[in-house]
N, C-alpha and C positions, 0 to 999 in steps of 0.2 A: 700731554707729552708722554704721561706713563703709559698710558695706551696704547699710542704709537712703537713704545720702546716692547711691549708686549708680545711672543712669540704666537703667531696665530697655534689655532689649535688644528692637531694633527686631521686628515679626513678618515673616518674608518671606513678599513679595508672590505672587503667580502668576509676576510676569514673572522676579521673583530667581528662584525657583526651576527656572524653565523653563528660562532662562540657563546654572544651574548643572549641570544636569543635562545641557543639549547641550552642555556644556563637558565633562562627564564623557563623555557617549556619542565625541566625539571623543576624549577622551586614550585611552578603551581601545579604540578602531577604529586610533587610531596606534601602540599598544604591541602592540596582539596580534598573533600571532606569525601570522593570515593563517586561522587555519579550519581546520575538516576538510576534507579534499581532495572529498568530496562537497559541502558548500557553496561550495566554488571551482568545482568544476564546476556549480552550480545558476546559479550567476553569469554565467558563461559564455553558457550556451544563455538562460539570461532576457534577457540582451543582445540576443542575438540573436531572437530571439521581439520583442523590442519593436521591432528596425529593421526586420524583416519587417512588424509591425503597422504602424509609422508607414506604409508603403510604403504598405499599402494604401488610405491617404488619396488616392491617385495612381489612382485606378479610378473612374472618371467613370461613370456609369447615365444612361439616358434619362429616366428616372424618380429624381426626387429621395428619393424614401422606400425606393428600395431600398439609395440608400446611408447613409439612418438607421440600416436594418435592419442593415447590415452592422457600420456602426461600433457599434452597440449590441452587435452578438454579441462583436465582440471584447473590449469592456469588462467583456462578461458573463462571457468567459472568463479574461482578469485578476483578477476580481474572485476567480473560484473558483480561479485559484492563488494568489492571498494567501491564502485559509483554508487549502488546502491545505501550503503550505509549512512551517508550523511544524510541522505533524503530521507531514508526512514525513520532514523534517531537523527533528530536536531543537536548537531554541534558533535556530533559521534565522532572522534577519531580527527577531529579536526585540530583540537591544540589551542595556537597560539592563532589570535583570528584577524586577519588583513584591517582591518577597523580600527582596531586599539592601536596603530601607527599613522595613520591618517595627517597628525601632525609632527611627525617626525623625520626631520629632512632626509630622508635614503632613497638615490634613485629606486624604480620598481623592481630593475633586474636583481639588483643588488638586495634588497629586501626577499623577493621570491625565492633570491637561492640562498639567503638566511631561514626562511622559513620553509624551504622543503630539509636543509639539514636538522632543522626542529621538530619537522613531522618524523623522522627517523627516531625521536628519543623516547617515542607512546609504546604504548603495547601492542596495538594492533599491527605496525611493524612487525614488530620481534614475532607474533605469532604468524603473520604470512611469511617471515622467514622461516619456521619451522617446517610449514607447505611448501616452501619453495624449497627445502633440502627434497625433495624426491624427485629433481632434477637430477643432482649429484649422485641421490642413490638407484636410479634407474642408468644412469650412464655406470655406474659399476660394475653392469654385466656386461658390457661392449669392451673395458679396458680401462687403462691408466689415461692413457690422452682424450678421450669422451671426456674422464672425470674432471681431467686441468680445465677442459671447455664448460664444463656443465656451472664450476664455482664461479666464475664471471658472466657466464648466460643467469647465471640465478639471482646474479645482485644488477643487473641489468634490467635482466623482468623485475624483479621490487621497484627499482627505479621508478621504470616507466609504468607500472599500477598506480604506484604514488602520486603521480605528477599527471596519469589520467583524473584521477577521483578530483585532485585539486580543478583541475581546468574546467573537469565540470561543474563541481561547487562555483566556483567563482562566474562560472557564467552563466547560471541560474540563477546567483544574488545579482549580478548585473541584469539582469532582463527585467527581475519585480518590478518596476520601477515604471512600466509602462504595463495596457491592458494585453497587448500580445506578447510582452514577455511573460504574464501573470499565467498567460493560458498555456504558452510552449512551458513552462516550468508545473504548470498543472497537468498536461500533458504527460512530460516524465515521470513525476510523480504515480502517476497510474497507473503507467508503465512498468513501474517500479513495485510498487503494489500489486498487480497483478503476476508479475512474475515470483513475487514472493511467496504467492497463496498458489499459484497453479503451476510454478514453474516445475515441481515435480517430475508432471508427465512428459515434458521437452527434456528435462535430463534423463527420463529414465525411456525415450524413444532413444536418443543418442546412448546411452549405455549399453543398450541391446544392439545397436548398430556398430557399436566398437568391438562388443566384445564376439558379435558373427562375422566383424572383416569383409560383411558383405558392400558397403557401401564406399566406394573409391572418390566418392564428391565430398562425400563429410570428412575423410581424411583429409582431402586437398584444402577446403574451406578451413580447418581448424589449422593446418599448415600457415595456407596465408597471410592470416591473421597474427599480428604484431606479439599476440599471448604466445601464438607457437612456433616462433621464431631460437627459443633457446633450444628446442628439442630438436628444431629441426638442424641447428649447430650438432648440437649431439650426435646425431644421425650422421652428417657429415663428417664429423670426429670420425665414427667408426670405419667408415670407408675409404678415410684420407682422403676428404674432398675439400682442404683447406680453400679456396676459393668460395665457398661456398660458407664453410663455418668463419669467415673474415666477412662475407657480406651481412650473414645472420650479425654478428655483434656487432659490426660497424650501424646496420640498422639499427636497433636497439639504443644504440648511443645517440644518433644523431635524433632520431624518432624523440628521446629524452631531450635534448637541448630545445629542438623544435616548441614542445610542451610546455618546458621553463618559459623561452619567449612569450611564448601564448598566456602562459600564467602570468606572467609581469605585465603582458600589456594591459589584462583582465584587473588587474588591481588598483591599479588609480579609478573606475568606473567603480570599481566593488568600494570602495574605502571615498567614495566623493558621497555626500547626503544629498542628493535632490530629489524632491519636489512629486517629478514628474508631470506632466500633463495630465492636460482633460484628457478622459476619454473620447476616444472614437464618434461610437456613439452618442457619447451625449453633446459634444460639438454639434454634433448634424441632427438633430433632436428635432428640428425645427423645416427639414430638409422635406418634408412631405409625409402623409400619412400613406402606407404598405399596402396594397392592395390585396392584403390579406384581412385588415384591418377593417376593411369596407364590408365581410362578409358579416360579420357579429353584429350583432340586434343595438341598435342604439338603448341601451337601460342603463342603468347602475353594472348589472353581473356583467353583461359586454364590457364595460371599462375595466373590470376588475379581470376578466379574461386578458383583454391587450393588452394589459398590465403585466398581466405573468410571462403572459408569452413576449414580451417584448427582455422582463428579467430573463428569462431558459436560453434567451440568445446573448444577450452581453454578459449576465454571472457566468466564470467559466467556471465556478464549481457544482452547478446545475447541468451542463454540457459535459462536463468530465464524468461526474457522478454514474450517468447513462451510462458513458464508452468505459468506464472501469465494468458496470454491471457485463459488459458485455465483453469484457477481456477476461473477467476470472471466469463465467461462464464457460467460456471459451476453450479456456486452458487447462479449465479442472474435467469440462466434459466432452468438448467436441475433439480434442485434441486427440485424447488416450481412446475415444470413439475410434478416429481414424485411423489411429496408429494402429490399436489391435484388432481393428475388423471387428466393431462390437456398434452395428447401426440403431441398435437398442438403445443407446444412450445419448442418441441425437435429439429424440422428441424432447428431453427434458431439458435442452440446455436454454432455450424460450423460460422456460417457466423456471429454474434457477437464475435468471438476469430479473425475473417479475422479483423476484422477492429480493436481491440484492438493491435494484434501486427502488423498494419500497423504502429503505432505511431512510433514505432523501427526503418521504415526507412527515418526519417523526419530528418536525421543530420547526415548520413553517413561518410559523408565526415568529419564531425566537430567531429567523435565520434575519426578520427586516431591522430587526433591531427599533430603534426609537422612530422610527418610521411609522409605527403604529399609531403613530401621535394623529398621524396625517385622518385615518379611520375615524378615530374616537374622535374628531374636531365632525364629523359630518354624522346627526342623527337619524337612527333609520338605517344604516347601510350597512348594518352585521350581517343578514341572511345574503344578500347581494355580493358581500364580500367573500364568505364562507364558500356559497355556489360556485363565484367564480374563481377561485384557487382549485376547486375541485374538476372542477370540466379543463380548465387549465393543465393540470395533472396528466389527464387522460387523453388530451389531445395530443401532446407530446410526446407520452410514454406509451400507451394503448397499441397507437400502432405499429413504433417499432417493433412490442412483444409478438404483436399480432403475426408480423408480417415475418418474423424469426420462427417463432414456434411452427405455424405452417410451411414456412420452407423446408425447412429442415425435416420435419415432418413427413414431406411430402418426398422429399430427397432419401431416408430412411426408408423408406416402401415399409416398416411397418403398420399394418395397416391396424393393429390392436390398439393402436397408441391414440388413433382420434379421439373414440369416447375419456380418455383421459385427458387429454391437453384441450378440448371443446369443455369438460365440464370442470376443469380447477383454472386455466387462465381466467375467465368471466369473473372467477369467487375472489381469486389474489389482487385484481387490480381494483375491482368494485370496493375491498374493504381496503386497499392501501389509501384509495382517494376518503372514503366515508370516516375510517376509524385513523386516520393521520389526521387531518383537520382537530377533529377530538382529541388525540393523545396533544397536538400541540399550544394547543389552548387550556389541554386541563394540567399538562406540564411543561411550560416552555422553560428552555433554558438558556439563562442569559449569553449571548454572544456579541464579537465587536460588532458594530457598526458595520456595512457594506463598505460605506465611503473611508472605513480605516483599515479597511485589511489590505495585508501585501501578497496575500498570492490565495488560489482559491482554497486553499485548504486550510487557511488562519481562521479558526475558531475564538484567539484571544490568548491571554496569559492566564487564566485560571486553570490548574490542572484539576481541579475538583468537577468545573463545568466540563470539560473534556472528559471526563469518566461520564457524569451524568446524561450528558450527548449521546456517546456511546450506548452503556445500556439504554437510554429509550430507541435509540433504532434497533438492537437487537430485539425490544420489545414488540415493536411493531412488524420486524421479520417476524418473528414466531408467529402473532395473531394472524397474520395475512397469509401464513403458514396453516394455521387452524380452520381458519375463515373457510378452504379450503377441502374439510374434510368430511362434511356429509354427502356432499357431491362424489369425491372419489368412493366413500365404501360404497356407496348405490354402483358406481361402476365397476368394484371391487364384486361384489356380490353377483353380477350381472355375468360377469366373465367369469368366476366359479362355478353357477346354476346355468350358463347359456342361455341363457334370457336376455334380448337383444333390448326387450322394452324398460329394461331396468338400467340399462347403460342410458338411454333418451334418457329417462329419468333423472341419472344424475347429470344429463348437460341440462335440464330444466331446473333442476334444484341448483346448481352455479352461477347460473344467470342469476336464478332467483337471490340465491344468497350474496350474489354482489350487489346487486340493485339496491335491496332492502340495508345493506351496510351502507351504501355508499348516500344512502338518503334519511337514513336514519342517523348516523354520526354525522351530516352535515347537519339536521336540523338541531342534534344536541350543541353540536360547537357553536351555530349562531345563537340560540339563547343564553349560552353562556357566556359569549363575547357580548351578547347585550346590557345580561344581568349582571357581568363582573370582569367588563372591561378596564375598568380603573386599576382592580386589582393586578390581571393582568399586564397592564403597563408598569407598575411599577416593578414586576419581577423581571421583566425584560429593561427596564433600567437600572433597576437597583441587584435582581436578584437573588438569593434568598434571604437579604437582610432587608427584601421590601415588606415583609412579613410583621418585624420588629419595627420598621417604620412606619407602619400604619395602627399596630396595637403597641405603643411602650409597653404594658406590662406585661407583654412575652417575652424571655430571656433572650436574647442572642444565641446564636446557634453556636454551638461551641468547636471552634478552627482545630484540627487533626494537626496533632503532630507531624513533624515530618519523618518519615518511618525509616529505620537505620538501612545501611546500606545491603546488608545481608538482608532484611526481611522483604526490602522491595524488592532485590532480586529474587528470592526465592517465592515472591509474590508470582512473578512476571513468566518465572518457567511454569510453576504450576498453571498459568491459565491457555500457556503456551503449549504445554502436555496434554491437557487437557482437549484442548479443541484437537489435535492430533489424533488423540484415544477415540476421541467420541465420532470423529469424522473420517477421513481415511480408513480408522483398525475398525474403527465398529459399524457404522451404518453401509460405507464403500462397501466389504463383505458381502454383508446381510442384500443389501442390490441387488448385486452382480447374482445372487444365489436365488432371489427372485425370480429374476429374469433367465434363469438359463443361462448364464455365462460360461463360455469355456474355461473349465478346471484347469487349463494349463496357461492362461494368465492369470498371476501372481503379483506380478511387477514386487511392492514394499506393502505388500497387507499380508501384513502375519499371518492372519487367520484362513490364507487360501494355501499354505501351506501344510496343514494340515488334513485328516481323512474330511470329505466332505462332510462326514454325519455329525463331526465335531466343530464344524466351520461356524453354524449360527450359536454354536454355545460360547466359544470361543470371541467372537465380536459381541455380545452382550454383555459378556465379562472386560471387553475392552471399554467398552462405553460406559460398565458401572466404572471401571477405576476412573474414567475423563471425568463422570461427575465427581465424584470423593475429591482428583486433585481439587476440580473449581471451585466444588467447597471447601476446600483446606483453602485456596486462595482467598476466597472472600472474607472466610473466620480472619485470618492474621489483621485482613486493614479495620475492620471489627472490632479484634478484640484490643488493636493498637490502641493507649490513652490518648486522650484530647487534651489541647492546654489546659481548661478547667477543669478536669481531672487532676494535673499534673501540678496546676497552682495547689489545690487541695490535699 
């Protein structure tokens, strides 16, 4: 009866909610202990990126609409590091995360538009607002009424950046969940990636295109575009084309609610735990043998062939892998190729995609996980196995390279460039297939399971394996790198002296030097998979505590502290500066100066800005300071104490 007599309890509003939840995003921004040292360092340079952006409010044109164009690009490019950011740094800028309400009765809408008021309370906000003041102070030079329009066009744009990054998150975590949503989110990812490392030369083609005012499409396109919608308010400010700056905000707003919808509906799929399905694949597993499948020699190495190539088709981190080698290629060389009329740098973008997905086969063995189990139950079938991940390799990577380097090649009309790209492609892919099987068997490193990862790029929760991962594919870049270079100086020396037979020469000694890699580090890795496959499996289950599980009286490896906030990030720029100095300022240079490049591009390589006779002294001193940073990086996680240190 008291129950009944009981006043139900009240329903919370939008605004309780919203309330309570930026009451929450601030207690856990003041409790938590500060980030990964990569998201401190994201922090950092987005700082700085936004006081460079406001700056550019300070750049007057003759022309009013080139400073639309301008401030539109930069919002456009905001815009694409808000989706980028959470992809790249896991949990970046995200907050308060759709999951942890899962059982909390709040309709969706009402929760989304509690949790985009919570995304407002981070820092990443407040620093793209800082970027987004160069709306307000670019409309300063048109007048008072641009300015009234630019301070609601600019929290409008925040809005709607916000509320894209969101929609994307959440519908990349809804997709994992099935084998095509794994791929279209590996997909992005790439994407993402690649624009990271190459996007350079796409901003700095359009920067040169804004600031010569020659191109009347790139205005209109960065117009269109929902990012340059506040400028173009602005714009319309200046000429009292109210019809016009009423449509600009009206979009902008509705464009926002649109979003939020979109974001609500995306939440109950994001915040529901299921299961998923079989794959595809392996449903129809039974559907018939490929008539591709029919060409390979009935043995042991044939199955162990179908085998891979049946994985390179359903892992989408094996298929990604390939199309990322072929997007930073792409965008680091063929792009600024095209852009500055420099066909010299077409031949090489083949043979930079060979060594980018060499990294791919740096942990083969570590990629099947306990899978291995399946090998080691069948004796005899090391050399068989080893063979066929090898011819595997090459079947699928070989000829893309192939068929890249010669078009492009062949598209290039330079014609200096065969004996180069005939005598180093043979050497780089010959030792990626010979000396990766070896590098993964004499170091594999523990990863999850295929059957447990949620998208293709889940290595697992160990950050320590994820460093180790890491360096070994930069290790096996460099060798396949190396591998490499007795072939080129024979062609190096050929084309100095004009001795056409010494150019042959080094495409014979490439071949040669792949062949003998690639047969020589397979037959090392099948002895060694025969002789110390046991061991092997246990570090691919256990890891590197299968070490101490097999001998007790060797110590446990002693766990790394977790490094403070300040030292991981100052970790994380140094290795970020580093590759910067060493790449772009120093070798980019040194190329171009090679090759004859024309002195009057520049584009952001310091060193071409100066006299040319001080240009190769100039990037060698950029590349000594990129190593000093990386070694300053690698001393700090070094010299950090380990727990057994720190008990002691």
């Amino acid at each position: 009866m008291a129950g009944l007599l009981t006043p139900p309890t009240p329903v919370a509003t939008t605004r309780d909610v919203a309330s309570a939840l930026i009451g929450m995003r601030r207690t856990l921004a003041r409790n938590s202990p500060g980030g990964s040292g990569t998201v401190v360092a994201f922090r950092i340079i987005g700082l700085g990126l936004a006081v460079a952006t406001l700056l550019c409010g300070l750049i007057r044109f003759e022309e009013p609409s080139r400073s639309v164009d301008l401030v539109a690009a930069l919002l456009l490019g905001w815009l694409i590091g808000w989706v980028m950011g959470p992809i790249l740094v896991r949990g970046a800028g995200v907050g308060l995360r759709p999951e942890w309400f899962a059982l909390v009765p709040i309709p969706p809408r009402r929760l989304a538009t509690g949790l985009l008021g919570a995304s407002f309370a981070g820092v990443a906000p407040a620093v793209t607002l800082v970027a987004f003041a160069v709306l307000p102070l670019t409309a300063a030079h048109f007048g008072v009424l641009p300015v009234l329009v630019a301070v609601p066009a600019a929290l409008l744009e925040l809005v709607m950046v916000v509320l894209v990054a969101r929609v994307v998150a959440a519908g990349l975590a809804a997709t994992m969940s099935s084998r095509r949503g794994q791929e279209l989110g590996g997909l992005l990812m790439a994407v993402v990636i690649a624009l990271a490392s190459g996007g350079w030369s796409l901003a700095t083609v359009i920067g040169q295109q804004l600031a010569a005012g020659t191109s009347p499409a790139l205005g209109t396109a960065l117009r269109v575009l929902p990012s340059g919608w506040g400028a173009v308010a602005v714009a319309a400010a200046d000429r009292s084309d109210w019809p016009v700056v009423l449509a600009a905000l009206t979009g902008l707003a509705v464009l926002s609610v649109l979003l939020l919808g979109a974001w609500a509906r995306l939440l109950p799929v994001t915040m529901r735990r299921s299961g998923g399905r079989a794959p595809r694949a392996a449903r129809s597993a039974a559907a018939g043998q490929p008539a591709w499948e029919r060409l390979l020699p009935a043995s042991p190495t044939g199955a162990v062939v179908a085998k891979e190539l049946r994985a390179w088709r359903r892992d989408p981190g094996r298929s990604l892998l390939l199309l990322l080698a072929l997007l930073i290629s792409g965008l680091n060389l063929a792009v600024p190729a095209l852009a500055f009329h420099l066909p010299a740098g077409l031949p090489w973008v083949g043979l930079a995609a060979a060594l980018i997905v060499a990294m791919g086969a740096a942990n083969l063995y570590g990629d099947d996980g306990t899978a291995l189990w399946l090998t080691r139950m069948v004796p005899g079938v090391e050399r068989a196995d080893v063979r066929g991940r090898q011819a595997a390799w090459l079947l699928v990577v070989a000829p893309v390279m192939v068929a890249l380097t010669v078009s492009l090649t062949a598209f290039s009309g330079q014609g200096w460039a065969w004996p180069w790209v005939l005598a180093t492609l043979p050497a780089m892919l010959g030792a990626t297939a010979g000396l990766g099987v070896l590098l993964s068997v004499t170091r594999p490193v523990r990863q999850k399971d295929p059957n447990r990862r949620t998208g293709p790029f889940d290595t697992g929760d160990d950050p320590n394996a994820a460093g180790a991962l890491i360096g070994q594919q930069y290790l096996l870049l460099v060798l396949a790198a190396l591998a490499a270079v007795p072939a080129a100086t024979l062609v190096l020396l050929g084309g100095l002296r004009g001795q056409p037979q010494l150019d042959a020469a080094g495409v014979v000694v490439g071949v040669a030097t792949g062949g003998l890699l690639f047969w020589w580090g397979g037959r090392v890795a099948a002895r060694r998979l025969a002789d110390r496959g046991a061991e092997l499996m246990d570090l691919v289950h256990l890891g590197p505590q299968a070490r101490t599980h097999r001998d007790p009286t060797r110590p446990p490896p002693a766990a790394a502290v977790e490094l403070p906030r300040w030292k991981s990030a100052a970790r994380n720029t140094l290795w970020t500066v580093g590759i910067l100095l060493i790449v772009p300022q120093g070798l980019v240079p040194i190329g171009f100066n090679l090759f004859g490049v024309d002195q009057q591009v520049k584009v952001w390589f310091a060193a071409r800005y100066l006299p040319q006779d001080r240009q190769t002294l100039a990037a060698a001193g950029f590349i000594a300071a990129g190593l000093l940073a990386i070694w300053w990086a690698v001393a700090i996680g070094r010299r950090h104490p380990t727990e057994e240190g720190t008990r002691s």
